[in-house]
C-alpha positions in Angstrom: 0.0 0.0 0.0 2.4 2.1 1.0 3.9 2.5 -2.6 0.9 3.0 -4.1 0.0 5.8 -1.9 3.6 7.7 -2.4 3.1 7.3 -6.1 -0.2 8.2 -6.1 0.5 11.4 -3.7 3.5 12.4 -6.6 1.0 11.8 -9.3 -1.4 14.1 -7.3 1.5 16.8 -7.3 0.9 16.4 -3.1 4.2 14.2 -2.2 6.7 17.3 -1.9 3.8 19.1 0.9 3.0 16.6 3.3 5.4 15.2 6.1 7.6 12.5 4.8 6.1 9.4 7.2 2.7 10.2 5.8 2.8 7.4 2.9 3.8 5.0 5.9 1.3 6.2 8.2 -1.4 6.1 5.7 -0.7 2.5 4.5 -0.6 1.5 8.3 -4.1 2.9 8.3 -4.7 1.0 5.7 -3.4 -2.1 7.6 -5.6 -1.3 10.6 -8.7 -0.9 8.6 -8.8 -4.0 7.2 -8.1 -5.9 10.1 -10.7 -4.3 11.7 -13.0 -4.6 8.9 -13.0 -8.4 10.0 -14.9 -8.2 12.9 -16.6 -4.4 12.2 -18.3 -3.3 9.0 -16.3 -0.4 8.3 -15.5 -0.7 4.1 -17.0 -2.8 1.3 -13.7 -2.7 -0.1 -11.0 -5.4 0.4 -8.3 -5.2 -1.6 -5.0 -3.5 -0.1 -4.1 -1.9 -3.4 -7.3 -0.6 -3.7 -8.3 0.3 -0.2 -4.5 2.7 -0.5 -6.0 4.2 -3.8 -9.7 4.1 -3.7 -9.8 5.8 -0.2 -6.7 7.2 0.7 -5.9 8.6 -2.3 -9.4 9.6 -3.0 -9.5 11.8 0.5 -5.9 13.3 -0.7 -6.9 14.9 -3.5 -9.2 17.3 -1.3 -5.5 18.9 -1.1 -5.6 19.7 -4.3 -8.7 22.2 -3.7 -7.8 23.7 0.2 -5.3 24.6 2.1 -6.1 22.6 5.4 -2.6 24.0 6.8 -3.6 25.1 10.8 -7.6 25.5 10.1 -10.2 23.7 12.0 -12.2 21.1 10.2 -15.2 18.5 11.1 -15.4 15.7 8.9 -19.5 15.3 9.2 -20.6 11.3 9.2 -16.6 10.1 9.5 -17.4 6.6 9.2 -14.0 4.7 8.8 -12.5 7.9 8.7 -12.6 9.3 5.3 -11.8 12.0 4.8 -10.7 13.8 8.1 -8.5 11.1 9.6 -6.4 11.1 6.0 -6.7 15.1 6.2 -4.9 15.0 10.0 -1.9 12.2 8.6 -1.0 14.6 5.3 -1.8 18.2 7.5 -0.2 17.6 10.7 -0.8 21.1 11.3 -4.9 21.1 11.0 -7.2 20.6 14.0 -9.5 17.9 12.9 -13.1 16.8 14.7 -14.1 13.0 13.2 -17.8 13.7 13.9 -20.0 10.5 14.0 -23.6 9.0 15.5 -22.0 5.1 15.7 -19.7 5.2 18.6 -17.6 1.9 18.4 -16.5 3.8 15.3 -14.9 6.4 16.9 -13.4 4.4 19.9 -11.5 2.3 16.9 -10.8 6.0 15.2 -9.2 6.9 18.2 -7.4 4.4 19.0 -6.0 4.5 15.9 -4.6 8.0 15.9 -2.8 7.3 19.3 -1.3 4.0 17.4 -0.5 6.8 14.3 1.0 9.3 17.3 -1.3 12.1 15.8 -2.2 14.6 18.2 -4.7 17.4 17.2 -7.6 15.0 16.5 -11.2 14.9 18.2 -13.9 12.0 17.8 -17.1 13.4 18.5 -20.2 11.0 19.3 -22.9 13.2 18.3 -25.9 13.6 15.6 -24.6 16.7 13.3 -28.2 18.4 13.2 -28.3 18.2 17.1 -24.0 19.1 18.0 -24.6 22.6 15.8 -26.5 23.6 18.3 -24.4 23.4 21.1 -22.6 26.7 22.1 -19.1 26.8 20.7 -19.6 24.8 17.8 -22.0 26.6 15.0 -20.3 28.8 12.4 -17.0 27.8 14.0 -14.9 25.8 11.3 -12.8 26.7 8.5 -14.3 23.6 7.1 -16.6 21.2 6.8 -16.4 18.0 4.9 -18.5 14.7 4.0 -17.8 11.6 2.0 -20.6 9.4 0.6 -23.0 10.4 3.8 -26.5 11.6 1.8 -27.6 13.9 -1.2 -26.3 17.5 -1.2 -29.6 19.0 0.2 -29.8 16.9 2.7 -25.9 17.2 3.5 -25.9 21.4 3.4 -28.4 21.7 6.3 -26.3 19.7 8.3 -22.6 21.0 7.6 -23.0 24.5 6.7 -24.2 25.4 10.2 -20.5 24.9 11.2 -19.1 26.5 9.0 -17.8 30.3 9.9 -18.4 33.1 7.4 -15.4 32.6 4.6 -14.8 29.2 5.3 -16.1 26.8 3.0 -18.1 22.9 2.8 -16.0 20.2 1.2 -18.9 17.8 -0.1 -16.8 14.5 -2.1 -19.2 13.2 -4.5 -19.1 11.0 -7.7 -19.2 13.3 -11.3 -22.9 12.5 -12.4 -24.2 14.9 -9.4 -25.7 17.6 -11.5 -29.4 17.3 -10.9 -28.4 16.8 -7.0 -26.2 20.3 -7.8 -29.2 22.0 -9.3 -31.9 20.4 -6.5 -29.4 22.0 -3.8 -28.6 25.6 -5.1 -31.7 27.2 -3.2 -31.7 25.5 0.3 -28.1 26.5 0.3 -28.3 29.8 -0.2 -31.0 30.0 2.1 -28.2 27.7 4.7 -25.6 30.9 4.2 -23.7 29.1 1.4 -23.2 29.4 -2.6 -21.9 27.1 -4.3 -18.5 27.8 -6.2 -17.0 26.0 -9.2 -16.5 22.1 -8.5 -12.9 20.1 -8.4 -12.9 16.8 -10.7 -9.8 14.6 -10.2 -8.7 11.1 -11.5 -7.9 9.2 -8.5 -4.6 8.0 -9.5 -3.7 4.4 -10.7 -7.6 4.1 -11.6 -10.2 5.0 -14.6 -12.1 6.7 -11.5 -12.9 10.3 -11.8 -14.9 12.1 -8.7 -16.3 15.7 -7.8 -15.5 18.0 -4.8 -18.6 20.2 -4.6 -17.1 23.4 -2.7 -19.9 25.9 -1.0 -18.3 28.7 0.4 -20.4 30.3 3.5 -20.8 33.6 2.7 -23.4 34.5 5.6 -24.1 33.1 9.2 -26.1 30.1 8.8 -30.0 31.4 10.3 -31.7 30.9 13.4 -34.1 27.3 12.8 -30.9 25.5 10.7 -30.6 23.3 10.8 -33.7 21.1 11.8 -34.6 17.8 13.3 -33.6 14.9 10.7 -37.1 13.6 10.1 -38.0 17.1 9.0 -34.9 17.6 6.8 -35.4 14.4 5.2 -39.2 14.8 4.6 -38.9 18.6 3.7 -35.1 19.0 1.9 -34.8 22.8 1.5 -35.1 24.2 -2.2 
C-alpha cells in the first residue's frame, strides 16, 4: 500500500507538501482498517491496493482544492474515517473533529490516531443536526467535509451550520451529481452558502474520476438551521 499511496501522492502533485512518514502512516491505516474490517463493518472494499487508492488517495486529493494548513475542520458522518482522519496524517498542522452517530467507530478511530501518534484530532459521538447547536460549535470551522454520507440538500443543512463566514463545505461526491447540484442551489443559499466551481480529479492508478462540490459560507447560517432529521429528510430545502 504504501507505494501505491507515495506514487499516487506524486501523481497528485501532493508528495513534496505533506510530512515525509505520511505514505507510511497512511498504508498503516490502511493495515488497521482491514483488520478491523474483520470483525466491524467499516469498508465494502478489500483489496490492499485498492483500499491505498480508492480511499486514501481519493480523500488526498481534497489537497488539491484547500489549504487545510492550521484550520479547523469537522469531517461530518466520518465513518472509517474518510476524509478527516487522511486530512490529519498529510496536515499535521490542522485541527481535525471525526464527527459521527456510531460510537464503536470512533473508539477504533481513536485508538488509531494514538497508534498513528497524531495529536490534534477529536472524535465526537454526536448527531450533526443536534451538536450545531451546542454553544461553541455553530459557524466555527474553516471547514466542513463529508464523503458518501446523503444527497447535497440533505448534507448542506447539516454542515454549513458549522461553518464560519469565509470558510467553506467540502462535499466528495461522484461526477454525475448535477441534478443533485441544481436540487441544492436554493436550500443553500438560504443555509448561508453558494456554491463555487467544483474540483474533478482522477484518482490516480484508476479509470475513477470524482467531484468535490465546494460551498463557500458567505453568511451566518439562520436561526431554525438546521432542523430535526425527520423534517430535513421529509422537507429537503429548495
Amino acid at each position: 500500500m504504501e507505494k501505491a499511496i507515495r506514487g499516487g501522492l506524486a501523481a497528485l502533485g501532493l508528495l513534496e507538501q505533506v510530512p515525509p512518514e505520511a505514505p507510511a502512516q497512511l498504508a498503516e491505516y490502511g493495515r488497521l482498517l482491514l483488520e478491523k474490517n474483520q470483525v466491524m463493518n467499516l469498508t465494502a472494499i478489500t483489496d490492499p491496493d485498492q483500499v491505498a487508492k480508492l480511499h486514501m488517495l481519493d480523500c488526498a486529493a481534497l489537497l488539491t482544492c484547500a489549504d487545510f494548513r492550521d484550520k479547523r475542520v469537522i469531517d461530518v458522518g466520518t465513518g472509517a474515517g474518510f476524509p478527516g482522519l487522511v486530512l490529519k496524517i498529510l496536515v499535521p498542522s490542522a485541527q481535525v473533529v471525526l464527527l459521527d452517530s456510531l460510537n464503536k467507530r470512533l473508539d477504533w478511530l481513536a485508538q488509531v490516531a494514538g497508534q498513528l501518534g497524531l495529536s490534534g484530532v477529536e472524535t465526537l459521538h454526536a448527531r450533526a443536526e443536534e451538536q450545531s447547536l451546542q454553544p461553541g460549535w455553530r459557524d466555527s470551522f474553516d471547514f466542513a467535509t463529508a464523503r458518501a454520507v446523503a444527497s447535497l440538500e440533505l448534507l448542506g443543512e447539516l454542515c454549513l451550520p458549522y461553518v464560519k463566514v469565509g470558510g467553506s463545505f467540502l462535499a466528495m461526491k461522484s461526477v454525475d451529481c448535477e441534478e443533485e447540484l441544481s436540487r441544492a442551489a436554493g436550500g443553500l443559499r438560504r443555509l448561508g452558502g453558494v456554491l463555487r466551481p467544483s474540483l474533478d480529479y482522477a484518482i490516480p492508478g484508476t479509470q475513477v474520476t470524482h467531484r468535490v462540490l465546494r460551498v463557500e459560507k458567505v453568511s451566518p447560517t439562520p436561526k431554525g438551521y438546521p432542523r430535526r432529521w425527520a423534517k430535513i429528510q421529509k422537507s429537503p430545502l429548495v
